[in-house]
C-alpha positions in Angstrom: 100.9 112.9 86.5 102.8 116.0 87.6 106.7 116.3 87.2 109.4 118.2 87.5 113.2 118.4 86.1 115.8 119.4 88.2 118.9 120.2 85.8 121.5 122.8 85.7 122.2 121.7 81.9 120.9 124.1 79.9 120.6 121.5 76.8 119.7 118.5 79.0 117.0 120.5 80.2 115.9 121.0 76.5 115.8 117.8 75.8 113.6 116.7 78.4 111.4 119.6 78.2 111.2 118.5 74.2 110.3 114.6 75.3 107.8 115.7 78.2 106.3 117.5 75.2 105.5 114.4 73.5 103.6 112.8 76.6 100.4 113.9 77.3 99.9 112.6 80.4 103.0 113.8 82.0 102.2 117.5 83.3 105.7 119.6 83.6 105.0 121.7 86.8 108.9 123.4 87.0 112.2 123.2 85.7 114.5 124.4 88.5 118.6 124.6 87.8 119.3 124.0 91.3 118.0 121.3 93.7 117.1 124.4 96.9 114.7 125.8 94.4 112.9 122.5 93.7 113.1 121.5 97.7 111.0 124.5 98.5 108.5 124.0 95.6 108.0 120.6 97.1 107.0 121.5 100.1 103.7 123.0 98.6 102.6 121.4 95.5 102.2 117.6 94.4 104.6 115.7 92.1 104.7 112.0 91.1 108.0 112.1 89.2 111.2 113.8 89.6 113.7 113.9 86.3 116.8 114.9 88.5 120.2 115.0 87.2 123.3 113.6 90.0 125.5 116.5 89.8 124.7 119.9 90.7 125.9 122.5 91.9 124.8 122.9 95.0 123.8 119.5 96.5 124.5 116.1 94.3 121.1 114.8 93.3 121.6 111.7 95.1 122.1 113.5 98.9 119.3 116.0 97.7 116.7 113.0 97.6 117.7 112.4 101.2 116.5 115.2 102.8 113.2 115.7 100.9 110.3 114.0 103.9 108.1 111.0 101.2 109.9 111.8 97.9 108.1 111.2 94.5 109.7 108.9 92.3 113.0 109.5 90.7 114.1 109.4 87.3 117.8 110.3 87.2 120.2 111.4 84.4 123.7 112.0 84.6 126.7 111.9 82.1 128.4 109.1 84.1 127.4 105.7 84.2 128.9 104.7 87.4 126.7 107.1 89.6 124.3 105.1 88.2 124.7 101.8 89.8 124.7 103.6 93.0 121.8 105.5 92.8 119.6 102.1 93.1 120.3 102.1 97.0 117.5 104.7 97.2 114.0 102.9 97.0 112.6 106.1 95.5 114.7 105.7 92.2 112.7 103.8 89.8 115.4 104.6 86.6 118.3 106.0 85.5 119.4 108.3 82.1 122.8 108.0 81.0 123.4 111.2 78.6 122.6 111.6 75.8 120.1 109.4 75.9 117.5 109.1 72.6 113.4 109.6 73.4 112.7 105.7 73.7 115.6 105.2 76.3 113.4 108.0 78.2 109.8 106.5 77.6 111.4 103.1 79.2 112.1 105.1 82.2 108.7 106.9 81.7 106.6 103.4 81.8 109.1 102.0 85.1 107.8 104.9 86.6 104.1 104.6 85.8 104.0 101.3 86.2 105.7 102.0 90.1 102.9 104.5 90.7 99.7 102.0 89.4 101.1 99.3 91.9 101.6 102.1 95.0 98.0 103.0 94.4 96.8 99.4 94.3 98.6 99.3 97.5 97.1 102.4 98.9 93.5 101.0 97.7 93.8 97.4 99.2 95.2 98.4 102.7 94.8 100.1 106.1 96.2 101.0 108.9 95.0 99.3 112.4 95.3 101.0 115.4 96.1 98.5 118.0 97.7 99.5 121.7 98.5 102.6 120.5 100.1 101.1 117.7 100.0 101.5 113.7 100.0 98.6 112.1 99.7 98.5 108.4 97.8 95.5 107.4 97.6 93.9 103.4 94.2 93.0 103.5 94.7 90.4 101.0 97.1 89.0 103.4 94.7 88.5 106.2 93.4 85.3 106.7 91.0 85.5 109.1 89.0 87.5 111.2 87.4 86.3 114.7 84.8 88.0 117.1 85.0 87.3 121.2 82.5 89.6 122.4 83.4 92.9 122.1 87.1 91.8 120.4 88.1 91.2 117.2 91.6 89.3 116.6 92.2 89.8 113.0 95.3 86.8 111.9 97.5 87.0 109.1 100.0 84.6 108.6 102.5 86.7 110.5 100.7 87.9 113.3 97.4 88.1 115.8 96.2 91.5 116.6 93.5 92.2 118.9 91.1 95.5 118.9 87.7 96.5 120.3 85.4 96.2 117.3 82.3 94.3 116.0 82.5 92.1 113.0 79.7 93.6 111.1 81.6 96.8 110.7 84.0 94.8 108.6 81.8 93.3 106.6 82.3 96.8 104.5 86.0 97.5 104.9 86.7 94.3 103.5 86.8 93.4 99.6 83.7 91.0 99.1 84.8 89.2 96.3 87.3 86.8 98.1 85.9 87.4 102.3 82.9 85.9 103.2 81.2 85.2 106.5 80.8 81.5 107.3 79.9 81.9 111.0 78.5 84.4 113.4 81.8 85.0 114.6 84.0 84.5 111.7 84.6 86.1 108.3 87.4 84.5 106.1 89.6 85.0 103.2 88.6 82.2 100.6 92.0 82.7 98.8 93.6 80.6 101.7 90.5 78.0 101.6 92.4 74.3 101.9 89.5 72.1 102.2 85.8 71.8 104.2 85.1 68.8 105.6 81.3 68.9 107.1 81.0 71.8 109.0 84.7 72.6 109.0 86.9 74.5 107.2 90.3 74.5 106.8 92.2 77.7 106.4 96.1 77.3 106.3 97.1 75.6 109.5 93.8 76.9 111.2 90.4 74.9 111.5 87.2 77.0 111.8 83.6 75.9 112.5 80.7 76.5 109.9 77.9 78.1 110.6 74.5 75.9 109.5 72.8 79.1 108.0 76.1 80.5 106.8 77.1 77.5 104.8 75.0 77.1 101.8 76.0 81.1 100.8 79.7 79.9 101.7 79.9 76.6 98.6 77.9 79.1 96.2 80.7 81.9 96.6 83.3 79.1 96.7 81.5 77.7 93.4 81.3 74.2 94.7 78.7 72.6 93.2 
């Protein structure tokens, strides 16, 4: 993971220089003493986490995060501790560092912010984007709960909402994860997760009642491990 510490404090830039040290994982990129210089070294390279102290001299940290377009995650330090109850209005800050602050203070705010990072990704991984109407719509895919083909439609439901999109049902069959979606008719492919009970050749998804396909079913109790 790339950072980057954004510090005017000579000494506090020591000291996190001296703890970055110590973390092989964590990849210092730039130490800047005033938050301009960092802004345009943003612009053009990659960084996960920003160590960023409140009070600078040019911009305060906390108004610096708001003008910087998809910020990285933010660590902060500062010397007062009630900046610090603030500065968790901002989505972005995962942590704070009240000086002087001892190296397993800092690895706590280290792990917040790599354990922030491994559940964006999972995020990234196990969503997409839908273009429906000339609309993006980002959709959970865990969260869907069904998908339905009318001819040339799809109407893929959630529990929140029905959106419908040219498509064909077999080019989902790949998008979607096939550990927990299965196809149980020609025109359906469902998320067992939400699976309340089959009755024949019926199934019961949430509030919704789908039909069973006869060649579809047998694949459908093996993956549902009803024996």
């Amino acid at each position: 993971m790339n950072c980057i510490i954004i510090e005017d404090e000579i000494p506090a830039q020591n000291l996190l220089k001296n703890y970055l040290s110590k973390l092989p994982n964590l990849k210092l990129k730039g130490v800047f003493n005033a938050a301009i210089e960092a802004h345009h070294f943003l612009k053009t390279n990659t960084v996960n986490i920003i160590f960023l102290d409140i009070n600078l001299p040019d911009i305060s940290g906390l108004d610096f995060i708001k003008t910087v377009k998809n910020p990285p995650l933010i660590i902060m330090t500062t010397a007062y501790p009630d900046y610090a109850v603030n500065s968790f209005e901002l989505d972005t800050i995962v942590d704070y560092l009240v000086k002087p602050f001892g190296f397993d203070r800092f690895l706590k705010a280290v792990n917040k912010a790599e354990q922030r990072l491994e559940v964006d990704h999972k995020t990234e991984q196990n969503s997409i984007f839908l273009n429906v109407d000339k609309t993006l719509h980002k959709i959970i895919l865990e969260d869907i709960l069904y998908l339905e083909s009318d001819r040339n439609y799809i109407t893929l439901v959630t529990k929140t909402q029905r959106l419908s999109f040219l498509d064909a049902l077999k080019n989902w069959t790949e998008k979607l994860p096939q550990d927990y979606f299965i196809q149980i008719h020609k025109s359906y492919i469902i998320n067992s997760k939400f699976v309340n009970k089959i009755t024949g050749n019926e199934l019961y998804l949430e509030s919704n009642r789908l039909p069973i396909g006869r060649t579809y079913k047998q694949e459908l109790l093996k993956r549902l491990h009803v024996k």
